[in-house]
SEGUZA-264576 format. One record per residue (C-alpha): residue in three letters; chain; x, y, z. Coordinates in steps of 0.2 Angstrom, whole numbers. Layout:
N
(pt "ALA", "A", (X, Y, Z))
...
# end
This chain:
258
(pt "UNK", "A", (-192, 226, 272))
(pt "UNK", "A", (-185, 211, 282))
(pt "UNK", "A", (-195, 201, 269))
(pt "UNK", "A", (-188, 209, 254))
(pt "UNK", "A", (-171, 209, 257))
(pt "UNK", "A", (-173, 190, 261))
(pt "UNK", "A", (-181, 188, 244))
(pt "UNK", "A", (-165, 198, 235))
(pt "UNK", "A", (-151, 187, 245))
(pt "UNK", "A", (-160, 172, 241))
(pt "UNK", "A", (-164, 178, 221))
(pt "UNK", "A", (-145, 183, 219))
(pt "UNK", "A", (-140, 165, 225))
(pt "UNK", "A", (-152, 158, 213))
(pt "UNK", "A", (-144, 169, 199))
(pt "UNK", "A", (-125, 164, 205))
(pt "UNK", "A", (-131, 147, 206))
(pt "UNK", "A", (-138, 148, 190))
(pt "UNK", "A", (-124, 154, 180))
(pt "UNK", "A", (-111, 142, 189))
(pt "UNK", "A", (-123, 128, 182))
(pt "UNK", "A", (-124, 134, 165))
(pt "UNK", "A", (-105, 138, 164))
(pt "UNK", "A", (-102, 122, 170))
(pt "UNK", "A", (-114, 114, 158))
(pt "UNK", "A", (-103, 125, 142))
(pt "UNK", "A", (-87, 117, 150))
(pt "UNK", "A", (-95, 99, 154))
(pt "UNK", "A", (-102, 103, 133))
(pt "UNK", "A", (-85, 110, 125))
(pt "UNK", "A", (-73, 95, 136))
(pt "UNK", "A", (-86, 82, 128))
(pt "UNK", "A", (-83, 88, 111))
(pt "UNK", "A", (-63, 91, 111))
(pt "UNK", "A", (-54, 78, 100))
(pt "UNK", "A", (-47, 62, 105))
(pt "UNK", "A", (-28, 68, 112))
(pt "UNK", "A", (-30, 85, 112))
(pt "UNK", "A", (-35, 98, 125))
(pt "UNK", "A", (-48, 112, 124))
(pt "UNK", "A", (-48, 126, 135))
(pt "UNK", "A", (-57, 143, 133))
(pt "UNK", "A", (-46, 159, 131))
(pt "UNK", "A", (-54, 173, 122))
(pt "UNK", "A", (-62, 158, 111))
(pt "UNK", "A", (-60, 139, 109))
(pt "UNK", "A", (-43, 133, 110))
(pt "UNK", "A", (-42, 115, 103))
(pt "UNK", "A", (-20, 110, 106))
(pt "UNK", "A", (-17, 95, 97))
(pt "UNK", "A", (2, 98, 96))
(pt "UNK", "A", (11, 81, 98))
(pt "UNK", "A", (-3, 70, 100))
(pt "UNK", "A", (4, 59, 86))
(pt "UNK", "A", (-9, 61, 76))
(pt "UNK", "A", (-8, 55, 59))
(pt "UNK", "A", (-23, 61, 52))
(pt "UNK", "A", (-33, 80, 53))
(pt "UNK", "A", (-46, 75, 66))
(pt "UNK", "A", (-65, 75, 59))
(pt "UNK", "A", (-74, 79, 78))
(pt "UNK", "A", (-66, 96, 77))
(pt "UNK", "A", (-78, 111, 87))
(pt "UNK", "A", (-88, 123, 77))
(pt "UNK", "A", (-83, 135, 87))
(pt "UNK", "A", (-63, 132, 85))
(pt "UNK", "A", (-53, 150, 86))
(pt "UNK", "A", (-36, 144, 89))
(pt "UNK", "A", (-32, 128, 82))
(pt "UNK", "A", (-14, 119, 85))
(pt "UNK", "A", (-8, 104, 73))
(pt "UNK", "A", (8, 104, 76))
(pt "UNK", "A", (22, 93, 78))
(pt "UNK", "A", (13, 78, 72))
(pt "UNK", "A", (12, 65, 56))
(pt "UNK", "A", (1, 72, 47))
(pt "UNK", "A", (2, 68, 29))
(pt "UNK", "A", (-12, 78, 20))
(pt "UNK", "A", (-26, 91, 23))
(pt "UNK", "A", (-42, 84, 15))
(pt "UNK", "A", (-53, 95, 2))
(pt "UNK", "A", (-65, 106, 16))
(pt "UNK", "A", (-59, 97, 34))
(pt "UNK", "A", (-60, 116, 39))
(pt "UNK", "A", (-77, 121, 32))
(pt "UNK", "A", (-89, 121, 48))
(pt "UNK", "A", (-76, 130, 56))
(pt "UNK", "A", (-82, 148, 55))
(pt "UNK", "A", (-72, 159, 69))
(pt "UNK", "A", (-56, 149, 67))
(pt "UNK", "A", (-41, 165, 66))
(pt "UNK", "A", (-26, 153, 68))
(pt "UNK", "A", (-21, 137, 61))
(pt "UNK", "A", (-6, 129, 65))
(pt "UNK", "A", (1, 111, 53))
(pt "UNK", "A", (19, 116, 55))
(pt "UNK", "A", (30, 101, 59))
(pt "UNK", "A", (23, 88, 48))
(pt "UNK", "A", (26, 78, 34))
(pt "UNK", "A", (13, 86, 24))
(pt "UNK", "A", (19, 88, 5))
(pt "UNK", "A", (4, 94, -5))
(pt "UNK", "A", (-10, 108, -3))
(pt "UNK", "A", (-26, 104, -14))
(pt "UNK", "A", (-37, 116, -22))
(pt "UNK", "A", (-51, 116, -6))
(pt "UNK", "A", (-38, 112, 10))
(pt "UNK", "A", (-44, 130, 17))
(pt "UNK", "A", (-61, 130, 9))
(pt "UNK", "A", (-72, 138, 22))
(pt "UNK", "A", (-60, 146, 34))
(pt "UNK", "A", (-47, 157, 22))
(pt "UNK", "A", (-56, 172, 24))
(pt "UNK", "A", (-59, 172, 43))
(pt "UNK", "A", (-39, 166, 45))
(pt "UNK", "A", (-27, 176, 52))
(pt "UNK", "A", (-13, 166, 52))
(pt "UNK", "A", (-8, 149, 45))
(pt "UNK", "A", (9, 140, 49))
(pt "UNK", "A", (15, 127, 36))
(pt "UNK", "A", (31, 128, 40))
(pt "UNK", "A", (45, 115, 41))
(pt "UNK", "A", (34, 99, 31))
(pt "UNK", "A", (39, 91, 18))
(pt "UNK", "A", (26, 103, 4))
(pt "UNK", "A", (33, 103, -15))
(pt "UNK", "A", (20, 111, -23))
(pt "UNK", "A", (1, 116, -22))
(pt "UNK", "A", (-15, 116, -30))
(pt "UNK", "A", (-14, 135, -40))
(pt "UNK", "A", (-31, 138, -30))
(pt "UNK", "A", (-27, 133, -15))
(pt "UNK", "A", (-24, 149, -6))
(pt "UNK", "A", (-39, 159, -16))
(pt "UNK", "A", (-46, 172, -4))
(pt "UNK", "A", (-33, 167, 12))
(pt "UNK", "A", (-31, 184, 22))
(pt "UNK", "A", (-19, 176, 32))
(pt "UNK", "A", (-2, 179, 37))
(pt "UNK", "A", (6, 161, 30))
(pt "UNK", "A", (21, 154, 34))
(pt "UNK", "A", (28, 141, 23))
(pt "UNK", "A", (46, 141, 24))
(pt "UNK", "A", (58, 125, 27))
(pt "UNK", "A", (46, 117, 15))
(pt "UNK", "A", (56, 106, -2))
(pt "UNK", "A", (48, 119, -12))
(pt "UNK", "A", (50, 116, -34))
(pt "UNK", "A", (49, 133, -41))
(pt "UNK", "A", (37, 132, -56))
(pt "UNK", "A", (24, 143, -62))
(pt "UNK", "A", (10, 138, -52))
(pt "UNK", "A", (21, 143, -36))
(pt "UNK", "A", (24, 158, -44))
(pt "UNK", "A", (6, 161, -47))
(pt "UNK", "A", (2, 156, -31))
(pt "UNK", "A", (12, 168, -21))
(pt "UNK", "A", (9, 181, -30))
(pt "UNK", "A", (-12, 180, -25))
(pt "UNK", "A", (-8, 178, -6))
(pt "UNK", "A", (-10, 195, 4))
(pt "UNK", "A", (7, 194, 11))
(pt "UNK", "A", (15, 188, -6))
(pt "UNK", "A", (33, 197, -2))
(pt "UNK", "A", (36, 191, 15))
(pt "UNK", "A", (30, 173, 10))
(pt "UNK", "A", (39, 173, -5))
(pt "UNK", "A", (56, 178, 3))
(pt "UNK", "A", (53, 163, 16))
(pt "UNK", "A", (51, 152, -1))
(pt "UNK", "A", (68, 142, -6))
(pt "UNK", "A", (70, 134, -22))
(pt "UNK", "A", (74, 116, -18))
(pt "UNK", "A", (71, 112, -37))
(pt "UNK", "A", (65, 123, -51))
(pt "UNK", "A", (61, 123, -69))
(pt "UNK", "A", (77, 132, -72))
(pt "UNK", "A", (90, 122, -66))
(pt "UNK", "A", (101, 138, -60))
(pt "UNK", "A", (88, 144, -46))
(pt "UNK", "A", (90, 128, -36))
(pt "UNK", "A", (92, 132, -20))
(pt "UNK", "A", (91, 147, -21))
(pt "UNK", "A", (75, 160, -12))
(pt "UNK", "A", (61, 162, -23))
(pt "UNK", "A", (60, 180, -24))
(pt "UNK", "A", (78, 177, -34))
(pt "UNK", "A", (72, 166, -45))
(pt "UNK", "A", (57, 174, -49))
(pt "UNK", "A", (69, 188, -61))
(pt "UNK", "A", (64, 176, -74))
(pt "UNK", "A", (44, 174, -78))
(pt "UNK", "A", (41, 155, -74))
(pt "UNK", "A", (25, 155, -83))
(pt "UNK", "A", (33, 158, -100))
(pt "UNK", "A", (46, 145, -98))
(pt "UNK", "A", (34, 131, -106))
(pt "UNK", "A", (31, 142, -124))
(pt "UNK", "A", (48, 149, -124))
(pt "UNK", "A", (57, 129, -124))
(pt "UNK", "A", (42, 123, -138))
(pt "UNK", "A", (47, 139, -146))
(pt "UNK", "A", (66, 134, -146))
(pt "UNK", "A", (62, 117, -149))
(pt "UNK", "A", (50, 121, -165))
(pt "UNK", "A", (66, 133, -170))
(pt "UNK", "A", (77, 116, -171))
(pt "UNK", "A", (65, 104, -178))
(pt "UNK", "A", (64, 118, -193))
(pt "UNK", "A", (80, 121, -194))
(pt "UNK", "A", (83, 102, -194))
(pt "UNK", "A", (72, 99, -207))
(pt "UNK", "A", (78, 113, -218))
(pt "UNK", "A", (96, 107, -217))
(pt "UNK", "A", (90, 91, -221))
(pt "UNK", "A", (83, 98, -239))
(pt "UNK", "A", (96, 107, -243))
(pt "UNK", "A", (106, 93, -241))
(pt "UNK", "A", (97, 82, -252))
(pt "UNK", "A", (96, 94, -266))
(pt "UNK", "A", (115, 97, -266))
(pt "UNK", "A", (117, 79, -266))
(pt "UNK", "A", (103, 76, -280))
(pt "UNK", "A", (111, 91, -289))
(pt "UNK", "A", (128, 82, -287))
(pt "UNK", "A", (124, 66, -292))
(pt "UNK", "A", (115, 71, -308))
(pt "UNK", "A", (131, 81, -311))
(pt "UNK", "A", (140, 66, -309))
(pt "UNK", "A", (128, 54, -321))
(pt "UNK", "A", (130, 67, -333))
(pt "UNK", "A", (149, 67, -334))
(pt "UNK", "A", (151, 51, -334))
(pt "UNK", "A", (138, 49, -350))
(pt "UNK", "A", (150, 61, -358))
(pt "UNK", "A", (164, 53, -355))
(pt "UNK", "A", (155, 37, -361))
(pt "UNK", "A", (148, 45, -379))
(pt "UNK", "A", (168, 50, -382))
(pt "UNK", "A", (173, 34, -377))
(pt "UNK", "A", (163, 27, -393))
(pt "UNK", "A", (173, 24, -411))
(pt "UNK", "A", (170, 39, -423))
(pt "UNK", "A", (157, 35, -439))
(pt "UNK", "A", (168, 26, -456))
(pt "UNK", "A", (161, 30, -474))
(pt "UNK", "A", (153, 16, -482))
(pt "UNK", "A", (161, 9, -498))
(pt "UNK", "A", (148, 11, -509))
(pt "UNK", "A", (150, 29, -504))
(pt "UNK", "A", (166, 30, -508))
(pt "UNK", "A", (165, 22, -524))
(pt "UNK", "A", (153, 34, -533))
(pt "UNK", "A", (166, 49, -526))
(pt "UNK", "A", (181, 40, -537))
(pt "UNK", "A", (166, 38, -554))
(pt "UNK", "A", (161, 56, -551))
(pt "UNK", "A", (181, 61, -551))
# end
């Protein structure tokens, strides 16, 4: 008995020995891969915090297994095509406070439908790629952004899963329509920005007809006129000649006859 309990006290220290070793070999594993300037600590996942680590660029070295992913208050300039794509469990992004000002079609390729939040807030974002947010699930925030309302934003918005919310966050720095300038988007978007384009060729076809029609009917009063005008004076010109005088051997056989 003595022998057996020894042998459980000594397996059970093995075991806890164990497991301390392999924990530490997951931290010694996860520190080891945490990008240059950030900090990576383990909190119901793999928490990489890169917030004001001056970073100019989207780091490349990124964990696989990322879940919380902060960005934040940095100089980043642009979110490659795919940066996100190995980075399968990721739930929240965070790129707000950058200088950010455009979203290409694959920026979220890879993560948009594991995402449960993505912050894009306050950067310096005019427009985005139509696709961009194709599939994204998450709750985005994209307000203080320089937006231009067009009809690509309008498209946009209206494929994200929390389009009103986003959209009423969304203020029209410039816009198609010059009267919806600063104001919110949901405003603007009274009037169907994706007909704008054929309604102006419409108007503008509309004026180059009526240009050119106006430009006939002005040359045919004028040719009208002028003719009018040749004609009278030729007129004027055939009464202006002398009248026809008899000749005198004419009038000479009138006295025989007599």
């Amino acid at each position: 008995m003595h022998l057996v309990d020894l042998w459980l006290t000594r397996s059970l220290s093995m075991c806890l020995l164990l497991q301390s070793f392999v924990l530490m070999i997951l931290c010694f594993h996860s520190a080891s891969m945490c990008p240059k300037g950030c900090l990576c600590s383990h909190s119901g996942g793999l928490n990489v915090s890169c917030s004001n680590a001056n970073l100019k660029e989207i780091p490349r070295d990124l964990p696989p297994e990322t879940v919380l992913l902060y960005l934040d208050s940095n100089q980043i300039t642009s979110i490659p095509n795919e940066i996100f794509k190995d980075l399968h469990q990721l739930k929240v992004l965070n790129l707000s406070k950058n200088i950010i000002e455009f979203i290409d079609e694959h920026s979220f390729k890879g993560v948009a439908e594991t995402l449960q939040m993505l912050d894009l807030s306050d950067n310096r974002i005019k427009s985005v790629h139509k696709n961009a947010f194709n599939n994204l699930k998450a709750r985005a925030r994209i307000a203080n952004n320089p937006w231009h309302c067009d009809c690509t934003l309008q498209q946009v918005l209206r494929s994200m899963a929390s389009n009103h919310e986003t959209a009423n966050s969304v203020i029209c720095k410039t816009s198609d329509l010059d009267e919806h300038a600063g104001r919110p988007f949901l405003n603007a978007a009274d009037a169907d920005l994706c007909n704008l384009p054929k309604k102006t060729t419409d108007y503008a076809m509309l004026v180059t007809m009526f240009g050119w029609f106006t430009m006939v009917i002005s040359y045919v009063v004028y040719y009208v006129r002028q003719n009018q005008e040749d004609a009278r004076r030729h007129l004027e010109y055939l009464k202006s000649l002398p009248s026809r005088q008899k000749k005198p051997e004419e009038a000479d056989d009138i006295s025989t006859v007599v």
